[in-house]
Structures are given as structure tokens and as C-alpha cells.
N, C-alpha and C positions, 0 to 999 in steps of 0.2 A: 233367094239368099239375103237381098235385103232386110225382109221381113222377119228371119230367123236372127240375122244380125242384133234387130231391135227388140225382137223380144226376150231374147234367151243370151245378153252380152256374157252374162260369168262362167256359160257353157264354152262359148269359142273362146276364151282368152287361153286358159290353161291348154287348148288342143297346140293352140297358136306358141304358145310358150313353150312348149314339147319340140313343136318341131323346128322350133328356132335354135332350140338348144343341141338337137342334134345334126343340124346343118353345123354349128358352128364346131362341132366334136369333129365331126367325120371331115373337114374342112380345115381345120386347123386354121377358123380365121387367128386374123394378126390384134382382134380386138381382146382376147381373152388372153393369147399369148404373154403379155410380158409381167403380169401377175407371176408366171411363174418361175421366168427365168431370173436365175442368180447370176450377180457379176464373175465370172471367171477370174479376176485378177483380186478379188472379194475373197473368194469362197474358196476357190479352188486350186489357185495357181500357190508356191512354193515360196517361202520364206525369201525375200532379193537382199538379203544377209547372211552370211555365214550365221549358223544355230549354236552361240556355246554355252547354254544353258537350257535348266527344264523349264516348257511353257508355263506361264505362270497363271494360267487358270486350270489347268492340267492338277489333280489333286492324287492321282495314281492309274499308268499304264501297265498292263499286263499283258503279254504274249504268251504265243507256244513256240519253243524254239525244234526242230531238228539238225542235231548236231552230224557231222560226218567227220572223220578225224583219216587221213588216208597217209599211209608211210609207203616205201620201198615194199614193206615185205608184208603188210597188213592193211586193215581197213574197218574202221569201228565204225558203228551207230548210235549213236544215245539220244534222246530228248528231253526237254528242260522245259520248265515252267518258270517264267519270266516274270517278277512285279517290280514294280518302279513305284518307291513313296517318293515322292519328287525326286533329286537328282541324287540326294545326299544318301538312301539308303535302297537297297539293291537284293532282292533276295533271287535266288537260283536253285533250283531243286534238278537235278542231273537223273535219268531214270534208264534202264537197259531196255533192250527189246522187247520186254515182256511187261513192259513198265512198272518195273517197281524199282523205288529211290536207292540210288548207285552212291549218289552223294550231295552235298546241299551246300553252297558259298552264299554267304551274306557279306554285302561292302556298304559300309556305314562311316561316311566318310574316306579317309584316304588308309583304313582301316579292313582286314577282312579276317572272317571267319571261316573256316572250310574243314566240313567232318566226312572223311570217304570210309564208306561201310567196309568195303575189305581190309583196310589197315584196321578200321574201327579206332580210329585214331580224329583228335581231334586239331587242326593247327589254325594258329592266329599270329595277326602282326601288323606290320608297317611293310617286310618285304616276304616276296613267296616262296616257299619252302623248296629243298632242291629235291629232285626225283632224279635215283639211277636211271637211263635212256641212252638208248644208242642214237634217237632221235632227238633236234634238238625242239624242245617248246618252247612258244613263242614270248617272248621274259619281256610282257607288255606291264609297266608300272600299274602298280595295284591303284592309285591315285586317277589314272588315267581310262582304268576298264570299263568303268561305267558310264564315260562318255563317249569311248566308241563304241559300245554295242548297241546305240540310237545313233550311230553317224552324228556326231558332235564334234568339235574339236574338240579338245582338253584344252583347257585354262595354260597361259604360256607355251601353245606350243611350236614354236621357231625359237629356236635351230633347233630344238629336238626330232621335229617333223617336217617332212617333207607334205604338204597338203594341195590334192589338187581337187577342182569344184566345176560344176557340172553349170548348164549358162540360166539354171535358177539357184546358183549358190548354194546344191546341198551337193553335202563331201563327195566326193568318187573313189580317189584313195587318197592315201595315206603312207609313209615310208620312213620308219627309221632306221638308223644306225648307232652301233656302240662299237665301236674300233677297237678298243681294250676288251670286250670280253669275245672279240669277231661274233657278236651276234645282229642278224640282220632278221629284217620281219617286213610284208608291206601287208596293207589290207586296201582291201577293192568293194565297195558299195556296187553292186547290178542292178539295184532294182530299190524302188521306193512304193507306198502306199501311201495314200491320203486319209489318213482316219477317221479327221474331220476336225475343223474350225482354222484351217490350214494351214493344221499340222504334214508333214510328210515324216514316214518313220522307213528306213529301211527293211527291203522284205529278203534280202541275199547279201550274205558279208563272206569275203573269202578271208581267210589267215594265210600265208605261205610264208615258209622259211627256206634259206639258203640249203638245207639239207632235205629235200624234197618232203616236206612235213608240212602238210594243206591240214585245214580247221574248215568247213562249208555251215553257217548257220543260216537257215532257212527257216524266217518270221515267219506267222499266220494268226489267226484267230486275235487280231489288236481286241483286246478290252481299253475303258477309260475311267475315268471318275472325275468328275466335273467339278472344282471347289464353290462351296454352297455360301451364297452370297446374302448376307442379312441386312 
């Protein structure tokens, strides 16, 4: 072995390299190891602030929403396609079963647009149109929808809302009141994702109203878009 040692060194290095390297794979030594571990409270862990705005290297998020809408006496489905241009504009496309487009809301500002195919009607405003219902909907300020539906606070919200936070400071619920119109509404955050660069975005939002009238929206497929830095 000596004699193969010195004559042939460039032959045994790489054998010698091989099985170094697979000693340290199937070993899990601790010399390789922390190359790849990220800090947990770095990467991964949750916002140690209340979130009441959009991340600001965040340039556009997009989800798939399924909606669940349950009454007394019924029980809808629909799904929605979700984009976020930063905080300020908000599109939503609403689709039936079958998926195709039911109806579409855009809030651009404290401002929203909303065209539903079966009226084939189109309305806009500052507040939200009334619909005959025996059930009541939940009459969440148009100014304010686009920061719950990311579990955000909304900008001044005490004493309007009741807010309560989870022990890394993302929403859990939420509870208003309007005494004058007796309409009451709470929303319930169950579940969060981590998208990444850590962010957390809600993956389960309930709606409930005093008149047994539940909203169930259920995140999935987060997109992102990363603002491009010159």
C-alpha cells in the first residue's frame, strides 16, 4: 500500500474524497451542518408586531380563495381568485362550481367596484350597495376589507374593533359592533402560512354574524412578486 500510495497519489485522493464525503452525508456530521441551517427567528418565525400594512418589498400577492357562505336554510360554494398590487388595490374574481366568473370586485383605495353577471349590473362607491336578504351580510367597511382578508389590522382600528393576537402578534380575531344598525360581525383567523421572507399570510378566515350567516375562506396556492431593486 505504501508503494501504490507514492506512485499513483492522484488515483487515491478522489477514492479518499468519495468516501469522505459520504461518511459525512449518511452521518449527518456537524462540520457541514450549519452551512445550512437558517435562523428561525430570521427566516421563519412571525412578524413580533401587529402587521398594518403591505410588506414593503412584497410587489404583488396572489391566492386561490374557496369561499363557503352557510345560512339556516342554504349553503353556497364559490371560488375566487385573489391579487394584491400592494395594499391599495385589490382585485377578486368570484367563479361558481363549474368555475366560471359569477362576479368580480376591485378596491382601489377606500373605493370599490363590483359587476355580478346575474344582475349584469355594475355598482361602485365609497359604501356597499344594499341586497334584499333575509340573512344579514356582514356590512365590513369597504375601506377596511382589504386589510382583513391578509389578517391585518385596519388603520385606526380602536374602538371600532375588538382585536385579539396570537403570542407572535398575528390577528386571531377581530369583533365589531354598530348598536344603531344592531349589526354585529366577528372574524376568526385559524390558520397562517409562511410564504416566505417572513411573511405569514392567513390560510382559514371565518365571517359570522349574529343571524347564523358564516363566510369560510380558505387560502391556498400563495403567489408573490418581489419589487426589483436597481
Amino acid at each position: 500500500m505504501k508503494d501504490l500510495d507514492k506512485n499513483s497519489p492522484n488515483k487515491s485522493r478522489p477514492i479518499l474524497c468519495v468516501g469522505l464525503s459520504l461518511v459525512l452525508i449518511l452521518c449527518g456530521c456537524s462540520i457541514i451542518a450549519p452551512f445550512n441551517r437558517e435562523k428561525p427567528s430570521e427566516f421563519y418565525s412571525p412578524y413580533h408586531a401587529p402587521i398594518s400594512s403591505f410588506p414593503a418589498q412584497f410587489k404583488s400577492i396572489a391566492m386561490d380563495a374557496r369561499i363557503e357562505i352557510e345560512t339556516p336554510d342554504d349553503d353556497i360554494a364559490l371560488f375566487a381568485d385573489v391579487l394584491y398590487h400592494q395594499i391599495d388595490t385589490v382585485k377578486v374574481q368570484f367563479k361558481g362550481p363549474l368555475r366560471r366568473k359569477q362576479a368580480e370586485l376591485d378596491l382601489i383605495g377606500n373605493e370599490y367596484t363590483l359587476w355580478l353577471q346575474r344582475r349584469g349590473k355594475y355598482y361602485s362607491g365609497l359604501e356597499w350597495p344594499e341586497f334584499n336578504s333575509e340573512y344579514g351580510i356582514p356590512d365590513i367597511p369597504v375601506e377596511d376589507l382589504r386589510y382583513l382578508m391578509l389578517g391585518f389590522p385596519p388603520p385606526d382600528s380602536t374602538p371600532k374593533y375588538q382585536l385579539t393576537y396570537d403570542s407572535y402578534k398575528r390577528l386571531t380575531a377581530i369583533i365589531a359592533e354598530k348598536p344603531s344598525e344592531n349589526q354585529k360581525f366577528s372574524i376568526s383567523y385559524n390558520g397562517y402560512k409562511h410564504i416566505g421572507h417572513g411573511i405569514w399570510l392567513p390560510t382559514q378566515i371565518k365571517i359570522s354574524t349574529t343571524q347564523n350567516t358564516t363566510v369560510k375562506i380558505h387560502y391556498s396556492r400563495f403567489r408573490y412578486e418581489l419589487i426589483k431593486l436597481i
